[in-house]
C-alpha positions in Angstrom: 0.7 87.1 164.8 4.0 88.4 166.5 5.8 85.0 166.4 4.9 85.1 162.4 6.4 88.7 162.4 9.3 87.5 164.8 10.2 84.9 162.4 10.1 86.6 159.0 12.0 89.6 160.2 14.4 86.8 161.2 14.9 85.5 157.6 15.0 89.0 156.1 17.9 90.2 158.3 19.6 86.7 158.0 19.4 86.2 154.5 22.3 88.2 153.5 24.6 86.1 156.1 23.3 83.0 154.3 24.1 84.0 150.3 27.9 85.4 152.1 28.1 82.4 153.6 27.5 80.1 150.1 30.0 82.8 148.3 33.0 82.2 150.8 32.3 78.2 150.5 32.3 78.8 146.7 35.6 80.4 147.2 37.0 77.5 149.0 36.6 75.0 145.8 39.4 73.1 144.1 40.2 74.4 140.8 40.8 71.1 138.8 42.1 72.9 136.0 45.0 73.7 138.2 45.0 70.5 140.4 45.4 68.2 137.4 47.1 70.1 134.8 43.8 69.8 132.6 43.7 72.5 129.5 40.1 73.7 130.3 38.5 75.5 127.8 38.1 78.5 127.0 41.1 79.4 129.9 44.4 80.8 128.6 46.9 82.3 131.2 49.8 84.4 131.1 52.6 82.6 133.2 52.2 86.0 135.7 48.6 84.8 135.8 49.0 81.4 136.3 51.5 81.7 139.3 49.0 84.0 140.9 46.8 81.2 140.6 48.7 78.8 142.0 49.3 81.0 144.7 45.7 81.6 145.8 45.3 77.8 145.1 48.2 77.0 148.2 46.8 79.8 150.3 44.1 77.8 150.6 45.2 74.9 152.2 44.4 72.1 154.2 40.8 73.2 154.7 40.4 72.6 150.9 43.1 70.4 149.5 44.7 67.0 150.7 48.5 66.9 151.9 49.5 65.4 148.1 47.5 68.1 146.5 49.5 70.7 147.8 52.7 69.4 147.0 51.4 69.1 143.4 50.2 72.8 143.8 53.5 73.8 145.2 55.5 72.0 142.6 53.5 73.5 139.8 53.9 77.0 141.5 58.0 76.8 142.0 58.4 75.2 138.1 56.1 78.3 136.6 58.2 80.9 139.3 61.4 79.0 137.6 60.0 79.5 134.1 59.7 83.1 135.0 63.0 83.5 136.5 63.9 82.3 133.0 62.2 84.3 131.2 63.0 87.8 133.0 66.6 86.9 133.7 69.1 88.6 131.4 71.2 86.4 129.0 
């Protein structure tokens, strides 16, 4: 009877760890809409919003994305900053 009690006292005090645990790996994903310049639906950014993005997308790294996804993320990121520049600069 105590090993029973032993072990679902276990679950209920780790199950919290486990659902944090499957939200930070959730976190990690690739956003493809991002990755391979795909018009999802139902997603419309501001260019602010879109460089934020990109920049949560590179903080990520190599733990999520592959050496050439990167680059594509960083190229994206410095033509939408350049955009931007354009944009805000005074004529």
């Amino acid at each position: 009877m105590k090993k029973i009690l032993s072990v679902c006292c276990a679950v209920v005090v780790s199950a919290p760890l486990l659902v944090s645990a499957a939200d930070s790996k959730a976190g990690a994903a690739k956003n493809p809409c991002l990755l391979n310049s795909e018009r999802c639906s139902g997603q419309s950014f501001s260019l602010q919003e879109m460089i934020t993005q990109l920049q949560h997308e590179v903080q990520k790294g190599t733990s999520v994305y592959s050496a050439g996804e990167l680059e594509r993320l960083k190229a994206k990121l410095a033509e939408y900053q350049g955009f931007m520049a354009a944009a805000t600069s005074n004529p």
